[in-house]
PDB file of N, CA, C, O and CB in Angstrom:
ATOM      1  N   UNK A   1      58.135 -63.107 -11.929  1.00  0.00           N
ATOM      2  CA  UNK A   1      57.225 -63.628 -10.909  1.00  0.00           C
ATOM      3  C   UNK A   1      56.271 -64.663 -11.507  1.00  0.00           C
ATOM      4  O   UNK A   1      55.995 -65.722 -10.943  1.00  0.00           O
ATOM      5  CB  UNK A   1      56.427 -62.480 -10.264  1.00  0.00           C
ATOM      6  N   UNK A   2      55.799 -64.283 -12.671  1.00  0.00           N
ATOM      7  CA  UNK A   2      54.459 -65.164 -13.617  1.00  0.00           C
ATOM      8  C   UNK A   2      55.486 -66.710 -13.688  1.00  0.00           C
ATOM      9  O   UNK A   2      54.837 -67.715 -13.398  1.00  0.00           O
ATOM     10  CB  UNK A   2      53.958 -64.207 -15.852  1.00  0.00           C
ATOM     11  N   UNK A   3      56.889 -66.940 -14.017  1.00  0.00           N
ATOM     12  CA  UNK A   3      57.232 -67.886 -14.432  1.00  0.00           C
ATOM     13  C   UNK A   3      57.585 -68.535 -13.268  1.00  0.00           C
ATOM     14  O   UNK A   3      57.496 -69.762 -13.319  1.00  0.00           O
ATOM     15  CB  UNK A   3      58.034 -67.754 -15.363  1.00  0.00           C
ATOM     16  N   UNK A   4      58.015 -67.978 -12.086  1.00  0.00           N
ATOM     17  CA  UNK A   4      58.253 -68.749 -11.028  1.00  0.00           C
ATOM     18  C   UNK A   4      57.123 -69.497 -10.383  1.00  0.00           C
ATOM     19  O   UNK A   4      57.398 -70.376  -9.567  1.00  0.00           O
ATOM     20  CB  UNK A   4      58.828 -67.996 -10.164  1.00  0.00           C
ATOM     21  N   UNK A   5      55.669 -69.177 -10.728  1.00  0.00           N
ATOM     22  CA  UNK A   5      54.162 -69.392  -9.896  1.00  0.00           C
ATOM     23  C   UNK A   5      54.132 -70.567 -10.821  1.00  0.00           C
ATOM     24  O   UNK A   5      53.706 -71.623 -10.354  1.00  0.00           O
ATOM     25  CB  UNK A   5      52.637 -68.052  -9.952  1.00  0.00           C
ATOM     26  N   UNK A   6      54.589 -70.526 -12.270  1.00  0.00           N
ATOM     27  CA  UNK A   6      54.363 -71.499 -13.001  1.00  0.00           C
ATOM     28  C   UNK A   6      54.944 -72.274 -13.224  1.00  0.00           C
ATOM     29  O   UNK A   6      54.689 -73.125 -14.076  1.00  0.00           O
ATOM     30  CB  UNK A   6      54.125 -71.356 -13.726  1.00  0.00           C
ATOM     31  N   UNK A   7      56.007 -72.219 -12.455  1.00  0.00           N
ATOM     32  CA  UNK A   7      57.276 -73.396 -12.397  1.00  0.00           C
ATOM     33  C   UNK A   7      56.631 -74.410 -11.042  1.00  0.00           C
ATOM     34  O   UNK A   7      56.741 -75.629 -11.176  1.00  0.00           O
ATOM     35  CB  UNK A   7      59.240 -72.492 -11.905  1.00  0.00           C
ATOM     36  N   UNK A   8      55.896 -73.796  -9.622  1.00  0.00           N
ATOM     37  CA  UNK A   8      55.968 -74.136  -8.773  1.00  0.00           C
ATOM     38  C   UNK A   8      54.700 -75.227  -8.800  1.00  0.00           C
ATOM     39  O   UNK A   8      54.593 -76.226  -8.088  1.00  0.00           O
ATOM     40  CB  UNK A   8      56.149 -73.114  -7.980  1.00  0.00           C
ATOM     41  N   UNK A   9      53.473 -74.603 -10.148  1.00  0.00           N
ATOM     42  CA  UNK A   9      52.445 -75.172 -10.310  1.00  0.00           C
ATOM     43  C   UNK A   9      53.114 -77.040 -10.976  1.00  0.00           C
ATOM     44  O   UNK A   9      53.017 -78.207 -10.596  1.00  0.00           O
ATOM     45  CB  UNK A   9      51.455 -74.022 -11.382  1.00  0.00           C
ATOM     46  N   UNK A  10      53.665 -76.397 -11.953  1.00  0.00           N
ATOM     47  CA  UNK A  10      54.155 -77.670 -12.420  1.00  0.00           C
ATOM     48  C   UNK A  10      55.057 -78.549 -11.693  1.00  0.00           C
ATOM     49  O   UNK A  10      55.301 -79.715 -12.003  1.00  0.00           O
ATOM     50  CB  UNK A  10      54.724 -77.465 -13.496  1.00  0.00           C
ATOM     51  N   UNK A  11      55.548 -77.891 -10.674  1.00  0.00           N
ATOM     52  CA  UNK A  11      55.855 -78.860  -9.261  1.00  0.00           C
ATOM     53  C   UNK A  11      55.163 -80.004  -8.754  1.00  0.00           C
ATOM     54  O   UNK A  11      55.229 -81.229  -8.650  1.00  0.00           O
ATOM     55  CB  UNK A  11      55.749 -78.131  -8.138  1.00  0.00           C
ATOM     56  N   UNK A  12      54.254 -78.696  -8.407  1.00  0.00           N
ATOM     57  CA  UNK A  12      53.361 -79.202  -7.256  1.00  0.00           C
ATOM     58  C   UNK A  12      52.653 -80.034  -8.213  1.00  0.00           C
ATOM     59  O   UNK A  12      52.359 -81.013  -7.528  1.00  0.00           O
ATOM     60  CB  UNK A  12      52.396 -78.067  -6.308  1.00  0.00           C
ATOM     61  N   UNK A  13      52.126 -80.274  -9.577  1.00  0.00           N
ATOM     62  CA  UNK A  13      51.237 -81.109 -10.449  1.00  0.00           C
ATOM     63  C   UNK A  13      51.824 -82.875 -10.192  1.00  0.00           C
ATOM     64  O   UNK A  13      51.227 -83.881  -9.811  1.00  0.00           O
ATOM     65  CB  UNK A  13      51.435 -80.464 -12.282  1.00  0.00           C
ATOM     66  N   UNK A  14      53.516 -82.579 -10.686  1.00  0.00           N
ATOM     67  CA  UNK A  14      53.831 -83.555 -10.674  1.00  0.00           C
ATOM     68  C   UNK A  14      54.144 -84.588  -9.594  1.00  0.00           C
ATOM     69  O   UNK A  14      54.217 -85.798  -9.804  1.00  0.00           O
ATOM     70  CB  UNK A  14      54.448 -83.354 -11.240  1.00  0.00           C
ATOM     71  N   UNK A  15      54.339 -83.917  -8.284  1.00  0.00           N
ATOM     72  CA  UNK A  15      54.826 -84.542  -6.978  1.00  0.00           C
ATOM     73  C   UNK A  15      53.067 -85.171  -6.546  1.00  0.00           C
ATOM     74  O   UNK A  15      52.794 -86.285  -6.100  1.00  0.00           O
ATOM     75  CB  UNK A  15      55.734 -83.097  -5.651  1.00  0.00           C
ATOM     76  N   UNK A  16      52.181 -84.132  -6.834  1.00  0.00           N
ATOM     77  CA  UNK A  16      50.641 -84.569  -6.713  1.00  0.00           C
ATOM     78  C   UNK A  16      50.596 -85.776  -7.546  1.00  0.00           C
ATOM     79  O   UNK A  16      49.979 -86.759  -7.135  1.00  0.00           O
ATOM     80  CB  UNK A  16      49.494 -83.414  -7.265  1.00  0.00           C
ATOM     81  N   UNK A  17      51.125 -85.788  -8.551  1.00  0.00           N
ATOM     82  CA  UNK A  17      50.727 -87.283  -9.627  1.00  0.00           C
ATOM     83  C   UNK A  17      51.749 -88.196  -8.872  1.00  0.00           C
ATOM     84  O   UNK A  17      51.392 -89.356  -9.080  1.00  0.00           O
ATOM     85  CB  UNK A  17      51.179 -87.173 -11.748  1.00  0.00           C
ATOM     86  N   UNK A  18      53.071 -88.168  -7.940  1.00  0.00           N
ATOM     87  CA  UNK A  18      53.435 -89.552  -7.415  1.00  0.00           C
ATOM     88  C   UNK A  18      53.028 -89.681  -6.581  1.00  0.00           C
ATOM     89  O   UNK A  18      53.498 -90.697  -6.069  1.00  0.00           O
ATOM     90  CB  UNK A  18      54.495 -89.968  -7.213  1.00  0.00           C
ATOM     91  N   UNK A  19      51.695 -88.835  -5.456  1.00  0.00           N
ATOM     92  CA  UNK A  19      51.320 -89.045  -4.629  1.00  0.00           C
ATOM     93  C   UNK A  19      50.676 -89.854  -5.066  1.00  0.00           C
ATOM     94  O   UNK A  19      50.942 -91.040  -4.872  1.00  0.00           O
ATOM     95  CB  UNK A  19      51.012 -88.322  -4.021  1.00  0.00           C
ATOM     96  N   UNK A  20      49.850 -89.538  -5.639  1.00  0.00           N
ATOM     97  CA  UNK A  20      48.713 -90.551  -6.670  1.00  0.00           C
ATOM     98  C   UNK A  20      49.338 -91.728  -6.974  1.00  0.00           C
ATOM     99  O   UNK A  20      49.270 -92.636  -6.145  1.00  0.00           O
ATOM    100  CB  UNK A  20      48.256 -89.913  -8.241  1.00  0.00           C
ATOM    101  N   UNK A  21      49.919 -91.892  -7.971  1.00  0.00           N
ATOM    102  CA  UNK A  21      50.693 -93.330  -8.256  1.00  0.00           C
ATOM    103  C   UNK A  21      51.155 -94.037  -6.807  1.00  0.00           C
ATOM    104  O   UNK A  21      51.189 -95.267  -6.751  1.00  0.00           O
ATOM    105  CB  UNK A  21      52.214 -93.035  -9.271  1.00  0.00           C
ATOM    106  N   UNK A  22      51.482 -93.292  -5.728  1.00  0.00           N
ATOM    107  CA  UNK A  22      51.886 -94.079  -4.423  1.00  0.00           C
ATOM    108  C   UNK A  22      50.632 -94.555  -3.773  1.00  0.00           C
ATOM    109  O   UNK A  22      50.523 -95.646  -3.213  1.00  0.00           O
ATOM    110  CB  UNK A  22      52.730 -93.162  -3.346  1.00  0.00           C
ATOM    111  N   UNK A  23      49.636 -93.606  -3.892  1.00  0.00           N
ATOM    112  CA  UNK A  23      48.030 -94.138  -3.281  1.00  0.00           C
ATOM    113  C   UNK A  23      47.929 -95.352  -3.978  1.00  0.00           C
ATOM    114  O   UNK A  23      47.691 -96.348  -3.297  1.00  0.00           O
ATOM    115  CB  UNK A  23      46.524 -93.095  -3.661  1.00  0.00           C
ATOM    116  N   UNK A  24      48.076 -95.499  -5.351  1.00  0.00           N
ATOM    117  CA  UNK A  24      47.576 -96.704  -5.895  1.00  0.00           C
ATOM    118  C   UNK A  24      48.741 -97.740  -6.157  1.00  0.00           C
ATOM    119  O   UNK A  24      48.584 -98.852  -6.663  1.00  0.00           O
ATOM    120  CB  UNK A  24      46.806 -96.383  -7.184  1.00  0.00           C
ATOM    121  N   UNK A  25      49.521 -97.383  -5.877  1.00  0.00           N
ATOM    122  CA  UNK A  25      50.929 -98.631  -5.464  1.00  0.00           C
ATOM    123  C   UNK A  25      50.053 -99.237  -3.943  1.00  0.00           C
ATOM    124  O   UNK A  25      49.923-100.460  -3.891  1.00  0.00           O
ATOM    125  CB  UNK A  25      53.163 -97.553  -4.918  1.00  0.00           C
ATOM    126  N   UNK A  26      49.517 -98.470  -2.839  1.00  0.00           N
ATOM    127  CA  UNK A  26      49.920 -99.076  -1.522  1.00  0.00           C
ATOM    128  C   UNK A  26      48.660 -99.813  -1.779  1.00  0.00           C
ATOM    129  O   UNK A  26      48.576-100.954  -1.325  1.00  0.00           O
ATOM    130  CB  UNK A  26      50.173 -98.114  -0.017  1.00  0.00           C
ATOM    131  N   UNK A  27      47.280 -99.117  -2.708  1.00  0.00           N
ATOM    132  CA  UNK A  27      46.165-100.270  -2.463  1.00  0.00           C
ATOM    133  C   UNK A  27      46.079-101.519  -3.182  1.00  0.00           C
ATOM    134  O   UNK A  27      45.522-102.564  -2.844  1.00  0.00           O
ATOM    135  CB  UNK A  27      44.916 -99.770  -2.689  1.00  0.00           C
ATOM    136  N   UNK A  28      46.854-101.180  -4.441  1.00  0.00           N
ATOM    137  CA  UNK A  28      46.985-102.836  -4.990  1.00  0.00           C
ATOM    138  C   UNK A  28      47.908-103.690  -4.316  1.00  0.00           C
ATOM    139  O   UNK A  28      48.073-104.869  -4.630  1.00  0.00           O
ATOM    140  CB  UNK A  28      47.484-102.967  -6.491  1.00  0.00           C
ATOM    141  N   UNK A  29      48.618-103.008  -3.231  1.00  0.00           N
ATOM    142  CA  UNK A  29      49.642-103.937  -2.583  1.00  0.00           C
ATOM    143  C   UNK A  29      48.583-104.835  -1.499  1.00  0.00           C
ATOM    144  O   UNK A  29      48.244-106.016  -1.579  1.00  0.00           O
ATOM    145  CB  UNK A  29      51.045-102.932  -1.692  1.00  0.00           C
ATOM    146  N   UNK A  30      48.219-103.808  -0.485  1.00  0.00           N
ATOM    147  CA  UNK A  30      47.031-104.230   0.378  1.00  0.00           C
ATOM    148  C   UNK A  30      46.358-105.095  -0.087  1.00  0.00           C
ATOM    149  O   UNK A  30      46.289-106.161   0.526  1.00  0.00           O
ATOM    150  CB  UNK A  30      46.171-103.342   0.686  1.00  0.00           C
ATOM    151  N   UNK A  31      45.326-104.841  -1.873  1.00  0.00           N
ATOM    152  CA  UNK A  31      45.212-105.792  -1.917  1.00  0.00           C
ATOM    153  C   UNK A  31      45.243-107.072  -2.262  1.00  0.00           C
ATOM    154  O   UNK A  31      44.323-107.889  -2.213  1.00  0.00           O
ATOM    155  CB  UNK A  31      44.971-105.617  -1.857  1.00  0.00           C
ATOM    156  N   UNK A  32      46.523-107.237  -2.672  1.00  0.00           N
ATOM    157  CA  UNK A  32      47.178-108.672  -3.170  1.00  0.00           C
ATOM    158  C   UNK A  32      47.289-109.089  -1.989  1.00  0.00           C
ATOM    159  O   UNK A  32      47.128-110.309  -1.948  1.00  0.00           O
ATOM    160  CB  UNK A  32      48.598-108.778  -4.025  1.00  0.00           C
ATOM    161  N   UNK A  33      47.526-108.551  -0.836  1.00  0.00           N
ATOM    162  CA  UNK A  33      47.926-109.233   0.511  1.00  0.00           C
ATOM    163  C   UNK A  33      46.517-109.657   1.060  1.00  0.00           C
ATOM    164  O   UNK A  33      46.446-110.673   1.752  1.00  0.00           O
ATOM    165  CB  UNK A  33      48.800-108.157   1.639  1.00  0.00           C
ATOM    166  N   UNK A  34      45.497-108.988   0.805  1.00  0.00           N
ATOM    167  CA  UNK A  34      44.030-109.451   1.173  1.00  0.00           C
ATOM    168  C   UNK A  34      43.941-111.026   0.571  1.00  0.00           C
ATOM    169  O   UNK A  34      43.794-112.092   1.168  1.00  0.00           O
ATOM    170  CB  UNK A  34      42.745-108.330   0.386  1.00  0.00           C
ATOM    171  N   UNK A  35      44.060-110.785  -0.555  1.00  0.00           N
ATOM    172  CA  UNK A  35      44.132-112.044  -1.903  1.00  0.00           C
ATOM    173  C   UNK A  35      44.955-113.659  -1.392  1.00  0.00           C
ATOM    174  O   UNK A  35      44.489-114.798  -1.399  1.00  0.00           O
ATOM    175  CB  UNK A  35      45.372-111.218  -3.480  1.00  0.00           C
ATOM    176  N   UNK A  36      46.503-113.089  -0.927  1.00  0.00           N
ATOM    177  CA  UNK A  36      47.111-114.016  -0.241  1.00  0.00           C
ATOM    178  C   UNK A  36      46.562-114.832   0.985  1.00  0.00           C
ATOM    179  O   UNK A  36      46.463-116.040   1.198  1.00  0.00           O
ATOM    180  CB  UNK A  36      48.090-113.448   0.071  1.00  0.00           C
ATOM    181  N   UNK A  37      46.244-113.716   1.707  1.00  0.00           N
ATOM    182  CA  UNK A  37      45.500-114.180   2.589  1.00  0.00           C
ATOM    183  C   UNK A  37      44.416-115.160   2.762  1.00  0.00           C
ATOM    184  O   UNK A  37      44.426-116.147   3.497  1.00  0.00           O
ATOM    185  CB  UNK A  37      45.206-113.432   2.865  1.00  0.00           C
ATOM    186  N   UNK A  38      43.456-114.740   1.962  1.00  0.00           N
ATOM    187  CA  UNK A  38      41.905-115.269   1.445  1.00  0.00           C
ATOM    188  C   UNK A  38      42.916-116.917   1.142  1.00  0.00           C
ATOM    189  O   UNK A  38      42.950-117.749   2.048  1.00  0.00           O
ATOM    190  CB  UNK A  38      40.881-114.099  -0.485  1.00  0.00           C
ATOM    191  N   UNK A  39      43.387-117.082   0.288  1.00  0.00           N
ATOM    192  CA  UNK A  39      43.659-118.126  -0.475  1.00  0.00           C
ATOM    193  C   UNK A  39      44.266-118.786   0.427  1.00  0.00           C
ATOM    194  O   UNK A  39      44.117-120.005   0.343  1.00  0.00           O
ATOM    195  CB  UNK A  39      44.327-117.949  -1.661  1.00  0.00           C
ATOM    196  N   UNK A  40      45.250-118.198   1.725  1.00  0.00           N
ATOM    197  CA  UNK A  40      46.178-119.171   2.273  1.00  0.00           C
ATOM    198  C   UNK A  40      44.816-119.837   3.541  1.00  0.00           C
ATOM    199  O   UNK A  40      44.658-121.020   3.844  1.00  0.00           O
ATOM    200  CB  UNK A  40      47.948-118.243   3.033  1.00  0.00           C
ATOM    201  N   UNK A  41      44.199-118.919   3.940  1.00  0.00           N
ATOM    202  CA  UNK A  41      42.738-119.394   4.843  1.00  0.00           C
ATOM    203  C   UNK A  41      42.021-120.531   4.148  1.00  0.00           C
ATOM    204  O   UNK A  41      41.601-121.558   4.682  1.00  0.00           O
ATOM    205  CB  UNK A  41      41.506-118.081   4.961  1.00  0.00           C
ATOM    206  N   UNK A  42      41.937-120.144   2.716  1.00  0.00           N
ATOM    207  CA  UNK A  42      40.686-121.410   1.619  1.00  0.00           C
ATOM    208  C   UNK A  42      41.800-122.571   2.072  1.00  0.00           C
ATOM    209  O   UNK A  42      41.216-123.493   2.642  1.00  0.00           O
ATOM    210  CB  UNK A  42      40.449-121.119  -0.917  1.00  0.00           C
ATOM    211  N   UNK A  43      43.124-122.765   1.983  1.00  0.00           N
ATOM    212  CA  UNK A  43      43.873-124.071   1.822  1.00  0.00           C
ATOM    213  C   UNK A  43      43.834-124.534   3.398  1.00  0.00           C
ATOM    214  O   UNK A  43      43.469-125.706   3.497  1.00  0.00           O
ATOM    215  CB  UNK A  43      45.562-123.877   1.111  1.00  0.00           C
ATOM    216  N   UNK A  44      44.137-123.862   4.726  1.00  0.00           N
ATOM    217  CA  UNK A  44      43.469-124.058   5.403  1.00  0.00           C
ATOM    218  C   UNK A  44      42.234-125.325   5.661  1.00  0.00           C
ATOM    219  O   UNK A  44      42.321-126.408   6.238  1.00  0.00           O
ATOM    220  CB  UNK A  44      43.288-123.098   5.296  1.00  0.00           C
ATOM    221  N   UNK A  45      41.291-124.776   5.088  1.00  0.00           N
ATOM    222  CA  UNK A  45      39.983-125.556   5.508  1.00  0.00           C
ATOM    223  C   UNK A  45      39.635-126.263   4.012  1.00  0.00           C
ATOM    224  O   UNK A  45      38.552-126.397   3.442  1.00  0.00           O
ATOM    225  CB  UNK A  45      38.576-124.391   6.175  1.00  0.00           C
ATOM    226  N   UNK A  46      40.979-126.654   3.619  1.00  0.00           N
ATOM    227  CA  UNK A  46      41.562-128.093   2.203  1.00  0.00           C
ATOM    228  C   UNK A  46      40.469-127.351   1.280  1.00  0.00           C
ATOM    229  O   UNK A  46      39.585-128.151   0.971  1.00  0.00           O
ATOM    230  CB  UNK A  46      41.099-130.528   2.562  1.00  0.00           C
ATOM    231  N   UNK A  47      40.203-125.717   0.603  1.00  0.00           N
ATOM    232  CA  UNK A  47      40.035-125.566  -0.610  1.00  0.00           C
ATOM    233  C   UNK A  47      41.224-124.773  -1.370  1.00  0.00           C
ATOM    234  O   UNK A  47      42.119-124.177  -0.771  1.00  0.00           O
ATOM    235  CB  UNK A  47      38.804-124.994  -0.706  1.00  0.00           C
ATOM    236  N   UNK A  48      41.132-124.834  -2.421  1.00  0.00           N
ATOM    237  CA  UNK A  48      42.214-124.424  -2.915  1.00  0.00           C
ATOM    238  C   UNK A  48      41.351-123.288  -4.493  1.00  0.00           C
ATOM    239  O   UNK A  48      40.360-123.582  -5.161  1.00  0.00           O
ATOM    240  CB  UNK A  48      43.346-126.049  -3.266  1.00  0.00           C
ATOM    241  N   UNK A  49      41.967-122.428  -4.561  1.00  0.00           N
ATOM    242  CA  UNK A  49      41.353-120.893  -5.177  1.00  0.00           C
ATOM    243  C   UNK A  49      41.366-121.761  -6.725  1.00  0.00           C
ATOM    244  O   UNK A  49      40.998-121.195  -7.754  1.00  0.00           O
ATOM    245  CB  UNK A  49      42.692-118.993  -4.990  1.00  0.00           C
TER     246      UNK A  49
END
């Protein structure tokens, strides 16, 4: 029983750490797309980043 609770912990640790790595995959994505954005608006109104 002790090794199965501790098999499930180390499950659950690691699927928790690609949640994590996916949280911070989707916000550096967001914000490069903020970034794109910003820059394609500056060229817009003829500045350029």
């Amino acid at each position: 029983m002790y090794m199965k609770t501790e098999k499930l912990i180390q499950k659950r640790k690691s699927t928790h750490i690609a949640e994590d790595l996916s949280d911070t995959y989707l916000n550096e994505v967001s914000f490069f797309g903020i970034v794109v954005e910003m820059s394609l608006d500056l060229e817009k109104h003829g500045k350029t980043i």
